[in-house]
Backbone as CSV, one residue per row, in Angstrom:
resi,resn,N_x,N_y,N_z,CA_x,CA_y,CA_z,C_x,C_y,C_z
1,UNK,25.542,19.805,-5.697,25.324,19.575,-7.108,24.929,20.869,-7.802
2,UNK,24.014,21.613,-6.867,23.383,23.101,-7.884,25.035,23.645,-7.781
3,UNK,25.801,23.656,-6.899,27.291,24.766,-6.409,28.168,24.289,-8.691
4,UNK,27.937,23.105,-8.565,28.626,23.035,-9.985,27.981,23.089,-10.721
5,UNK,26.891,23.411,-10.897,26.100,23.657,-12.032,25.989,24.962,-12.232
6,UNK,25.957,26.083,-11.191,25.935,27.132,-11.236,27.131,27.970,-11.558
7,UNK,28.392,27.070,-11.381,30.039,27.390,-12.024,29.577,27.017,-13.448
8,UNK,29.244,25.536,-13.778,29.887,25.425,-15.001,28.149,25.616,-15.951
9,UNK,27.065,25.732,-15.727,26.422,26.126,-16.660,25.167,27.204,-15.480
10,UNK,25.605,28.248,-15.657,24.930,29.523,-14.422,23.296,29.719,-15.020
11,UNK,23.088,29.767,-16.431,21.505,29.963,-16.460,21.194,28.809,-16.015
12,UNK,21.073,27.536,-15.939,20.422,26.395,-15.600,20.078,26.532,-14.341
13,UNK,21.363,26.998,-13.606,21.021,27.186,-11.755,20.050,28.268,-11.701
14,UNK,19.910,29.042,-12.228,18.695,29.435,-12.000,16.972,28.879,-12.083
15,UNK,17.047,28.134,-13.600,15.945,27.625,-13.089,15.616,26.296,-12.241
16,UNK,16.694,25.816,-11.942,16.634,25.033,-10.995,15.864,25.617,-9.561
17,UNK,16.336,27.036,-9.193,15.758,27.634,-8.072,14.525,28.710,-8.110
18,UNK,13.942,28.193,-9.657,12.502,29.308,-9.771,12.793,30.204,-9.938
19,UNK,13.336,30.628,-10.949,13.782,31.465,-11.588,14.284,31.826,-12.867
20,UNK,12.990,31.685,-13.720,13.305,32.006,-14.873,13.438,32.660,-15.784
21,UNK,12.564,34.420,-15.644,13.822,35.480,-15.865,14.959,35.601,-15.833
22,UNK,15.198,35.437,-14.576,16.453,35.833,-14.343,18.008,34.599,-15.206
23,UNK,17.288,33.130,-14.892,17.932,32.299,-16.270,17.804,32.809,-17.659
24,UNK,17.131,33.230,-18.439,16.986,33.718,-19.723,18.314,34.899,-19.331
25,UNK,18.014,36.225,-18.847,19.066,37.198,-18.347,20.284,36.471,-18.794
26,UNK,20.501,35.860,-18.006,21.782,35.037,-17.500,22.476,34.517,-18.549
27,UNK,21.767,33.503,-19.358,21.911,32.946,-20.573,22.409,33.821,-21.551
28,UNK,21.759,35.047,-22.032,22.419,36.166,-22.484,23.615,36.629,-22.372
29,UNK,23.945,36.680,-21.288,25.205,37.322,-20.304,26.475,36.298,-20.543
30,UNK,25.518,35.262,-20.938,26.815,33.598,-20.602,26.801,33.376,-21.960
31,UNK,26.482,34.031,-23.454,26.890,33.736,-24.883,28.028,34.773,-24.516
32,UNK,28.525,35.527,-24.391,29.703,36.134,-24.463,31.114,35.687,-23.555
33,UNK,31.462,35.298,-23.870,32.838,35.160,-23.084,33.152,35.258,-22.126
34,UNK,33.265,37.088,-22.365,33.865,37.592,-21.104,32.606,37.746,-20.384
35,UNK,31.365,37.257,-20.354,30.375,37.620,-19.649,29.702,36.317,-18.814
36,UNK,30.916,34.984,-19.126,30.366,33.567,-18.437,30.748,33.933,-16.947
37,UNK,32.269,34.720,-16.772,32.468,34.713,-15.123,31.189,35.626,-14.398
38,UNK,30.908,36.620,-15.019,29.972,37.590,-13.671,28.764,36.834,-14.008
39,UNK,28.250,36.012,-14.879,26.806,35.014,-14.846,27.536,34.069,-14.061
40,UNK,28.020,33.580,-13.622,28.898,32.129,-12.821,28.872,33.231,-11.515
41,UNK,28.975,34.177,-11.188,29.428,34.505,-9.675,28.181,35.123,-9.605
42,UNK,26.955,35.521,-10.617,25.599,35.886,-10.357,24.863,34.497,-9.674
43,UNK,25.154,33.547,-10.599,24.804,31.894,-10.682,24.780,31.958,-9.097
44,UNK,26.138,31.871,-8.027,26.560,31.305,-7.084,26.130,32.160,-6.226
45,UNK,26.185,33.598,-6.404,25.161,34.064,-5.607,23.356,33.922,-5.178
46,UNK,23.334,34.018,-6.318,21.584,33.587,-5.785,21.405,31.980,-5.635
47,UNK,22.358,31.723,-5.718,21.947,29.921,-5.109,22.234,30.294,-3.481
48,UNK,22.961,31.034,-3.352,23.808,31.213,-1.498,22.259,31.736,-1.021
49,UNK,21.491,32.959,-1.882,20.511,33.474,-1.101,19.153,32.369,-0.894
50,UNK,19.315,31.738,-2.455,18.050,30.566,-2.232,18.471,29.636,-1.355
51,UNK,19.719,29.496,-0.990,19.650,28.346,0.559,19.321,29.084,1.528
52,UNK,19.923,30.473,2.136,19.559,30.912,2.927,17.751,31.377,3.173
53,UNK,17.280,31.504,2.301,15.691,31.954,2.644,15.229,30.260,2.639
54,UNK,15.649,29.254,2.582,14.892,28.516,2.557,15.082,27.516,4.068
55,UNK,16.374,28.260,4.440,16.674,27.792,6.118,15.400,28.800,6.951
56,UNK,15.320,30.217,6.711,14.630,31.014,7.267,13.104,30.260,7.191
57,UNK,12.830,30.127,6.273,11.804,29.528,5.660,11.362,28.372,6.970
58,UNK,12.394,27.432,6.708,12.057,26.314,7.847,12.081,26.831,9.328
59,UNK,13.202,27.629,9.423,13.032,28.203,10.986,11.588,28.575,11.361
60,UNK,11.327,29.448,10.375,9.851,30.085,10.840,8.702,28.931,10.935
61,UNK,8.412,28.016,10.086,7.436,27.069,9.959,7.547,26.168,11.123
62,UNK,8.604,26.269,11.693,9.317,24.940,13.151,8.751,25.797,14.271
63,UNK,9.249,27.169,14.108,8.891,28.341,15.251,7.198,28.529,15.350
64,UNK,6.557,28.399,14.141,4.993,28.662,14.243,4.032,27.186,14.759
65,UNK,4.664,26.195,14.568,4.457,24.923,14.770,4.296,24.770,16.192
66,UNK,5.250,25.109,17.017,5.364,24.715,18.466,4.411,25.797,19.156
């Protein structure tokens, strides 16, 4: 659900993932036109990194647990 939200409206995916600089940024970037694709492939990137730290995240808390 964030993967299409972050195509079709990219500041929102940000604050969806705590991040709200970087949504305001974004929002900026996404009133211009030609500036919705690189906020849409900014969007989809930091959603890829906020899944990945949040697998790390669990690895470590599972790993400190045992």
């Amino acid at each position: 659900m964030r993967l299409i939200l972050a195509i079709l409206l990219p500041f929102v995916a940000f604050f969806t993932i705590g991040r709200p600089i970087a949504g305001i940024i974004c929002l900026i970037l996404q009133v211009t036109l030609i500036g919705w694709l690189p906020a849409a492939i900014w969007a989809v990137y930091a959603l890829s990194q906020y899944k990945t730290d949040r697998k790390i995240e669990r690895a470590l808390s599972a790993r400190r647990s045992t």
